[in-house]
N, C-alpha and C positions, 0 to 999 in steps of 0.2 A: 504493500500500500504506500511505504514511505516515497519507495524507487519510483512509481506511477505518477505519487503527488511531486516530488523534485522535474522529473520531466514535463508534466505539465505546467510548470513556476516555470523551467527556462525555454521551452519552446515558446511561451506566451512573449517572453522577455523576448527574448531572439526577433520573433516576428515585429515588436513593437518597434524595434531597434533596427529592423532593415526597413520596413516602412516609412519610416519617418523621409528617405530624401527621395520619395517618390515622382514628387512637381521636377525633378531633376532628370529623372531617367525618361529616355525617350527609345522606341520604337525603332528600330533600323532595318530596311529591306535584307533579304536575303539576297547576295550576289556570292559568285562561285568566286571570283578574284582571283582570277588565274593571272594575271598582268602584275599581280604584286609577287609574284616568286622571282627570284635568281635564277637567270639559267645556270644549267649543271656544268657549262665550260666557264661559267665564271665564279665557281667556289673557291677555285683558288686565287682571286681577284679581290673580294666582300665587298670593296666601296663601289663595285657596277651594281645597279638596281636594274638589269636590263630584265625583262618578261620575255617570257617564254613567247615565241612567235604561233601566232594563232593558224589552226589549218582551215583550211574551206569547204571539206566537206559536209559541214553542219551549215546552211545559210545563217541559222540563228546564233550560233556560237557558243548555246546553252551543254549541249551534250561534248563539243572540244573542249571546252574549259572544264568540265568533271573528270575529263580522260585526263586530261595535262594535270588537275590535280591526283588522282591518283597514280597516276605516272611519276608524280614530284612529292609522293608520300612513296613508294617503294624506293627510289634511289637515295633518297634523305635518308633513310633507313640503315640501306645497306652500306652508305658509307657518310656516317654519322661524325667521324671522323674531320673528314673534309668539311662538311656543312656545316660543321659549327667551329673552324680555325677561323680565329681572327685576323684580320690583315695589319698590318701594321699604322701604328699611330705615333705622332713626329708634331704632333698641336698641343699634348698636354700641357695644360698650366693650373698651379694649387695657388688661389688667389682669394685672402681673405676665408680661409680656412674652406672653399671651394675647389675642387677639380673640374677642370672641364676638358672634354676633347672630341672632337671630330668622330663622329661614330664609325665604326669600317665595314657599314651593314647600312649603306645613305639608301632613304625612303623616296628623298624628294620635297620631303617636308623642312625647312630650314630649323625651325625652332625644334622637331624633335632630334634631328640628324648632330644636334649639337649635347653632348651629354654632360649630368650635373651632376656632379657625388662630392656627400657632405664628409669632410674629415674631423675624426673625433681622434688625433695622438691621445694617448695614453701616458700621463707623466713619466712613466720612466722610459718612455720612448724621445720624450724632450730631453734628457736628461744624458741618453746616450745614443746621442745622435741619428736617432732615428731605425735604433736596433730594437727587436723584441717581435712577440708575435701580435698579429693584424687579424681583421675579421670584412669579411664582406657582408654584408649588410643589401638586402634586396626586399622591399617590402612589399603590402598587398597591394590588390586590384584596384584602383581611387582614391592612393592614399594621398591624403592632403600633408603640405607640405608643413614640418614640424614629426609630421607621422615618424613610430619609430625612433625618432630622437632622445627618447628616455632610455629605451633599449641599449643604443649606440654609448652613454653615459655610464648605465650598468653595466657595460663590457669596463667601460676606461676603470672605472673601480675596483675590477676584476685584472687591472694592469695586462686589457688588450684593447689594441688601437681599433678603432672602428674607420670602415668607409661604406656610407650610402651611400647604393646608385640609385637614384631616380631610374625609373623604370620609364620604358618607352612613350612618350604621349602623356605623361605624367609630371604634375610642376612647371617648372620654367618648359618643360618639352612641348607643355599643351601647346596647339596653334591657335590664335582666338577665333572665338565662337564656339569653342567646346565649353562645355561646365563640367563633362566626367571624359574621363578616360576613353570615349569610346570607340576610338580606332585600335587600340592593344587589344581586347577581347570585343568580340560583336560577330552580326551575321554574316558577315566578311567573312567566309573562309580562307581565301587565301591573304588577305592581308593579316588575318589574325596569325598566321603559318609565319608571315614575315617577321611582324611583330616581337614573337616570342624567340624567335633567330636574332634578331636582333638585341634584344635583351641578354642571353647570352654571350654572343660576341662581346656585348659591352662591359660586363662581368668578367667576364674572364681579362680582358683590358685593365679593367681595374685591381684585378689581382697581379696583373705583371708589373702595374707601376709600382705598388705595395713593394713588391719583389725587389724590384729595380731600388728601389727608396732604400734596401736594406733590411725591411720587415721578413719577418720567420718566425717560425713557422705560420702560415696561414688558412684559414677555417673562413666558412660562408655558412650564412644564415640567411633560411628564404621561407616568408608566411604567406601560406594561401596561394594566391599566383605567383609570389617571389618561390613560395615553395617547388611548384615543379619547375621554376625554372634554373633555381638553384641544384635541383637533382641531375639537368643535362648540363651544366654549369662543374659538376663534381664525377661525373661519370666519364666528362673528357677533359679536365684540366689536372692535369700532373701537379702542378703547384699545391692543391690545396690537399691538406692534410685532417682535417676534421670534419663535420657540416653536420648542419639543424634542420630538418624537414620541421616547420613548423604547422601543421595542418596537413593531411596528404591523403592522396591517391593514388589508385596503379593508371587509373585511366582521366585526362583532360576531358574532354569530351561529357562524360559523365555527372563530371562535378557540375558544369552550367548546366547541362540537359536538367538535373534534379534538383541543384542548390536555390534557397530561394534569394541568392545573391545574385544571381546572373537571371532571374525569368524573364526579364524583357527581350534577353538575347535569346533565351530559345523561342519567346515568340516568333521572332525574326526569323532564325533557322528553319522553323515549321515551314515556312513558306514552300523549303527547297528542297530538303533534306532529311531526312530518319536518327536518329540515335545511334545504329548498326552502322550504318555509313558515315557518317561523322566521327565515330570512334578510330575508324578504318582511317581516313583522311586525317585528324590531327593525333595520329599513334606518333607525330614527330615531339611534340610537346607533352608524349604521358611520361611519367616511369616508369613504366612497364615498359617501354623500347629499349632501357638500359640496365637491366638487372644484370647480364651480365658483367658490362663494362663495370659496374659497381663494384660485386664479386672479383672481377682480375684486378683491379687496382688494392683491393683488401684493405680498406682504409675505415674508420670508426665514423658513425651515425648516431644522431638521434631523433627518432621518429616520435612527432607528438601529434596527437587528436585529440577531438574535444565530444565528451562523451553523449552532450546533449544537441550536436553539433546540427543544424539545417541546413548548410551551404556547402559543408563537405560532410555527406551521411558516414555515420560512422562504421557503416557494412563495407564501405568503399574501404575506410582506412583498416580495418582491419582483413579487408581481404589483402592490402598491401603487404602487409605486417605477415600473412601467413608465407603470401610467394617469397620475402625475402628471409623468413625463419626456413621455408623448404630448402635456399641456394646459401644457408649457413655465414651469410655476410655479416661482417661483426655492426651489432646495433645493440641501443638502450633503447626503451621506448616508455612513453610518459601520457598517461590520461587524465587531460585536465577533466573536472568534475564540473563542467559548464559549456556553452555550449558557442558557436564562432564569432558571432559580436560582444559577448559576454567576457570575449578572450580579455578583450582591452577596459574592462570593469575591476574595480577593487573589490578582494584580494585577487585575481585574478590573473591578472597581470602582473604582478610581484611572481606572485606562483610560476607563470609561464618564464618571466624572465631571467630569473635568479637560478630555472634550474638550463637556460639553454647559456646563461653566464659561467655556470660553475662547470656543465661541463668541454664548454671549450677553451676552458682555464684549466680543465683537468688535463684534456687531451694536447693541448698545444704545447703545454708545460712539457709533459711526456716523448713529446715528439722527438724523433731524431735529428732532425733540421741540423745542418751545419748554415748557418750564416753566409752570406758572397763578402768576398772581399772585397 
């Protein structure tokens, strides 16, 4: 009776709490977006945003664009590798406790192609010139700016340096006339495919300058949408040595299709598209595409969900939790007692934060890392 009455106290909470910025969220057609992908001769390029060239045998271009997306879901796939190598960047500048630099995944978009990540040194990083270990830092889906920030602060406490990256379309990246986010997740298929490519490239960038800076050993922290994108963020970047699934799933797709944090975009999708097919088409942004790069790397996790959770059901995160108990990958895992908006409510957030602080305090400390000279 108790367990029944607690879930009904935070699913009421939960809904009360996504509702609220509803006069914000809008409605967006479903398009296949096949023009926002990289051609596959240009993975080893990142800053050409050239699209796929369209065939003619469709007059309406409805059924080419579905084939070229599925065609740019198996080879993303099978060489995940290349897809997500970032190109080199030569613009950084840390200015007024700001990073910025040229993304090497350009949209087209000015204001998002330029990238902002918040730096939080950690005193004894000031102290010895900019040695010690570092955290990547990737937050959720809309998050407004400050979002996080206290996070970033409880690492410094914890004597690790924190870097937010503003995530794609997000902050300073918005272009005006947006009020959310919604060119990074929406009925865009293929832009939303760009989107989240992009978002890692840009991560993983920010973990080389870390690098470059002297920072060691290094660990990433991603919630909710920073969460799978920090999973493909850590399944191919060598550099980092720890990470925080904060919220998860095995499948993308999924979590909008049923969370009630994304329903205006599955309204959208319904237009075009199925659940079954959609899952098929962004397998590039689940983790479920990278169990085993997770496995061959053999590097330590910590998987957290939230047990009263609406936006990422907690069937999802626990089916995750079994695939990666089946392929023995070393992981902690942590069930908050509340449910995804509730995450960022007192005590809650203490809770969530102090235990994804200590343990990439525990882990980094641990590390083998030799330092660059």
């Amino acid at each position: 009776m108790a367990g029944k009455l607690l879930r009904t106290f935070f699913h009421s909470w939960e809904r009360r709490l996504a509702y609220t910025d509803d006069g914000e969220r809008r409605v967006l057609p479903f398009e296949w977006g096949a023009e926002y992908l990289p051609s596959f001769a240009d993975w080893t390029n990142p800053s050409l945003a050239t699209g796929l060239a369209a065939r003619t045998d469709d007059p309406t271009g409805k059924q080419d664009a579905r084939h070229v997306l599925h065609e740019h879901t198996q080879k993303a796939l099978a060489k995940s590798a290349d897809y997500f190598e970032p190109g080199d960047v030569s613009d950084l500048e840390l200015l007024d406790g700001e990073l910025t630099f040229t993304s090497s995944a350009t949209t087209g978009v000015p204001e998002n192609d330029r990238v902002h990540a918040r730096f939080y040194p950690a005193g004894a990083s000031r102290k010895n010139h900019g040695r010690g270990p570092a955290v990547v830092v990737l937050p959720h889906w809309n998050a407004k700016e400050g979002a996080q920030d206290g996070l970033c602060k409880l690492l410094n406490r914890f004597g690790l340096t924190a870097l937010k990256v503003a995530l794609p379309y997000h902050e300073a990246r918005r272009p005006g006339g947006l009020e959310r986010a919604d060119f990074m997740l929406s009925p865009n298929v293929g832009r939303t495919l760009q989107s989240f490519r992009q978002a890692v490239l840009d991560a993983r960038n920010a973990a080389s300058w870390l690098e470059s800076e002297g920072y060691g050993p290094l660990g990433i922290v991603g919630t909710s949408l920073g969460s799978a994108i920090a999973f493909a963020v850590y399944a191919h970047e060598s550099r980092l040595d720890a990470a925080v699934f904060n919220h998860i799933s095995p499948y993308f797709a999924d979590v909008v299709w049923r969370g009630i944090s994304t329903r205006q975009v599955r309204e959208g999708l319904e237009e075009g598209v199925g659940l079954e097919e959609l899952r098929r088409l962004w397998l590039p942004l689940s983790p479920f595409s990278y169990y085993e790069q997770l496995r061959d790397r053999n590097r330590p996790s910590l998987l957290i969900y939230a047990r009263y959770d609406l936006s990422f059901p907690p069937d999802l995160s626990k089916q995750l939790l079994r695939d990666i108990g089946r392929l023995g990958i070393e992981r902690e895992v942590y069930e908050l007692p509340c449910g995804h908006y509730t995450t960022a409510k007192f005590p809650f957030n203490w809770m969530d934060g102090l235990r994804i602080a200590r343990f990439l305090s525990r882990k980094l400390r641990s590390s083998s890392y030799s330092p660059k000279k």
